[in-house]
TIFIFI-103329 format. One record per residue (C-alpha): residue in three letters; x negated, y negated, z. Coordinates in steps of 0.02 Angstrom, whole numbers, padded with zeros to 5 digits, always signed. Each point is the difference from the previous one (the first is absolute). Example, Ala and Ser with C-alpha at 12.3 -4.5 7.8 and 13.67 -1.06 7.14 Angstrom:
ALA-00615+00225+00390SER-00069-00172-00033
//
This chain:
UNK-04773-06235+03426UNK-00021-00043+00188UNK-00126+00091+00088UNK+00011+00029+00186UNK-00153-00007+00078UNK-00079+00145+00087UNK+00017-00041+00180UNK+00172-00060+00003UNK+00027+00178-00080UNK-00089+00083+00151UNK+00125-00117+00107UNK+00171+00035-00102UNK-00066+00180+00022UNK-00007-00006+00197UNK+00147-00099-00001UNK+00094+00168-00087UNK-00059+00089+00131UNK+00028-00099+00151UNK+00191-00039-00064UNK+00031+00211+00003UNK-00080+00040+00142UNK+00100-00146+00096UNK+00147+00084-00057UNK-00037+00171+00046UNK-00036-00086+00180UNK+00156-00062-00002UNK+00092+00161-00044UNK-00090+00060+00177UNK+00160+00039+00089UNK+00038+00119-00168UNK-00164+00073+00032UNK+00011+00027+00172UNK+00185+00109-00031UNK-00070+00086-00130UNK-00152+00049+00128UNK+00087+00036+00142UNK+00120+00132-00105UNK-00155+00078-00061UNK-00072+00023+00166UNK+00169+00067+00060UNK-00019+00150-00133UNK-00182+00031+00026UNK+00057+00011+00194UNK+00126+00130-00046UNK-00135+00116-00093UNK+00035-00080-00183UNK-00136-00054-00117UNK-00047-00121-00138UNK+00038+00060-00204UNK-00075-00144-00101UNK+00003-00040-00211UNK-00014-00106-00125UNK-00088-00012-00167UNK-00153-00040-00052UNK-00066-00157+00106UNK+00145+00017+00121UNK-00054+00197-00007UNK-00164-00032+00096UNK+00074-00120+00111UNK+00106+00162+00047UNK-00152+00090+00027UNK-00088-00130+00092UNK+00175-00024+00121UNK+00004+00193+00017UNK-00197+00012+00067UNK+00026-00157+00113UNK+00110+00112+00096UNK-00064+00160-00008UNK-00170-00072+00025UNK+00003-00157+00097UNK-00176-00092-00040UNK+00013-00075+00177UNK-00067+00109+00120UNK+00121+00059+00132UNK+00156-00018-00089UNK+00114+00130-00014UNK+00026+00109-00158UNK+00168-00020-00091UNK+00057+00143-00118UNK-00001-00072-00188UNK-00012+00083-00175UNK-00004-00116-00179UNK+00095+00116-00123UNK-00081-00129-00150UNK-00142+00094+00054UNK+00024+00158-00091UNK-00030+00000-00171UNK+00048+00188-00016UNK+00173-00022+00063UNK+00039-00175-00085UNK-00035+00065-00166UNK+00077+00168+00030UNK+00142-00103+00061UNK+00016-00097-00160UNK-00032+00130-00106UNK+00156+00100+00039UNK+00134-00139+00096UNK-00091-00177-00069UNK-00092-00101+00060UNK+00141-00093+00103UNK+00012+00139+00119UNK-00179+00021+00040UNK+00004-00077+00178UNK+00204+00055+00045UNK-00038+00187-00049UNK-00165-00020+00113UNK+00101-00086+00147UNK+00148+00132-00014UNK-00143+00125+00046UNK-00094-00083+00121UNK+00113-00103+00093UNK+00050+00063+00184UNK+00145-00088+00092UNK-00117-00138+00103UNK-00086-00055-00160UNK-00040-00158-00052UNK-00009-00027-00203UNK-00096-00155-00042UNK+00013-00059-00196UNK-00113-00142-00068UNK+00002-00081-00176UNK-00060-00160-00075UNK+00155-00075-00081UNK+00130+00110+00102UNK+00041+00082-00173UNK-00072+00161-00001UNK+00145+00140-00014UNK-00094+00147+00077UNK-00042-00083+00149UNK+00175-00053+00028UNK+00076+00186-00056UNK-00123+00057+00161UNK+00057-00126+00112UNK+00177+00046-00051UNK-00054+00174+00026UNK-00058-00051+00166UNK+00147-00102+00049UNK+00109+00182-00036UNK-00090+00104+00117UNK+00009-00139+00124UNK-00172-00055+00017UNK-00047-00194+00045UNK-00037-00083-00166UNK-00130-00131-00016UNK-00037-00109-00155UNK-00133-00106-00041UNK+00035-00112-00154UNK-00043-00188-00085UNK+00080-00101-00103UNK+00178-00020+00027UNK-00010+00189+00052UNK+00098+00067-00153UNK+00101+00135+00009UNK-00080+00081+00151UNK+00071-00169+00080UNK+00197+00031-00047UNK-00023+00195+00060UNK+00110+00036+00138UNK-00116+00136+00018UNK-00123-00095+00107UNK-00003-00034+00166UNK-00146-00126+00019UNK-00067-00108-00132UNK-00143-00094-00022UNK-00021-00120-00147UNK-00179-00081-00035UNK+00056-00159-00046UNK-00098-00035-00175UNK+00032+00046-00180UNK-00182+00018+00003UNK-00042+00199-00030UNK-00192-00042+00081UNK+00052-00101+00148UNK+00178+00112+00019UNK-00135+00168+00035UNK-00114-00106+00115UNK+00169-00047+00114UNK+00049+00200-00015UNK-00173+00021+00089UNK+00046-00145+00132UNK+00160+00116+00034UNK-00039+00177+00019UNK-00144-00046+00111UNK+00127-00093+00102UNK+00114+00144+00006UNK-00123+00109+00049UNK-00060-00126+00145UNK+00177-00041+00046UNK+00050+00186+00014UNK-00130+00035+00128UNK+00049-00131+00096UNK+00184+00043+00024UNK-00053+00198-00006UNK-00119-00019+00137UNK+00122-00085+00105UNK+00142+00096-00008UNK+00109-00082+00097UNK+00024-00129-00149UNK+00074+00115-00113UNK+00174+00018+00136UNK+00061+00128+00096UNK+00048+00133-00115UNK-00166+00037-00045UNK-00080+00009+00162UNK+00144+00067+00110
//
């Protein structure tokens, strides 16, 4: 049996990395749509109604307090809320509808018509995140998805509006790109919510 030795495992490891996040750099244009839609609802009084399970579930909680509670100093509060968040509704949820519906029935309650649903998960295959983006989608809110892999069947949902694949079939290295994303969306939507006349003439007219 061959053996590879340690540092060219540390290498092949950054090499993972650096191959995804080129990729996501390359989506930037993707990004930048999906941003400057987001900004457009937050202009027009909507807010931010993030999920996802388990890992993906506190990368919806860290997303939702990036905006509501911008750790740089200055920038302006965004209205967010991660429904993963409450274990009291999720399981009450489940107990009576299933466990598919626990995000949709939560979005079908909170949602208001200048929301913006975001949905992340790993492999893209997680049916209750894509039941509250569909949800979403219904009422007419923006739908965002963050997924890896070859974005499974969040990918071939007609549902979504902006997608953003992390590039890796690599569940580790898929969540650390996730990070590399929301943070850009929540830099990105500053920038084209603080200068409004980027988002067109309809919003600001």
């Amino acid at each position: 049996m061959t053996v590879t030795p340690p540092m060219e495992r540390v290498s092949q490891a950054f090499a993972r990395r650096e191959t995804a996040g080129r990729m996501l750099a390359e989506d930037s244009g993707r990004v930048a749509r999906a941003c400057q839609d987001m900004a457009v609802r937050f202009h027009r009084g909507g807010k931010l109604i993030a999920f996802g399970n388990g890992v993906a579930g506190t990368d919806a909680a860290h997303v939702s307090v990036e905006f509501m509670h911008p750790m740089i100093v200055g920038k302006r509060a965004l209205p967010a809320i991660a429904v993963s968040n409450d274990a009291a509704a999720i399981t009450g949820v489940a107990c009576r509808e299933g466990f598919c519906e626990v995000f949709a029935h939560q979005v079908r309650q909170w949602a208001a018509p200048y929301d913006i649903a975001l949905g992340i998960s790993t492999g893209g295959q997680c049916v209750d995140v894509l039941r509250g983006l569909e949800a979403a989608h219904d009422l007419g809110l923006l739908t965002v998805a963050l997924t890896g892999g070859d974005g499974g069947m969040l990918g071939q949902s007609p549902a979504i509006d902006h997608l953003l694949i992390a590039q890796s079939d690599d569940p580790a290295i898929v969540k650390e790109i996730h990070v590399t994303a929301y943070h850009l969306l929540w830099e990105l939507v500053h920038v084209f919510f603080e200068q409004p006349g980027l988002l067109g003439p309809e919003v600001i007219g």
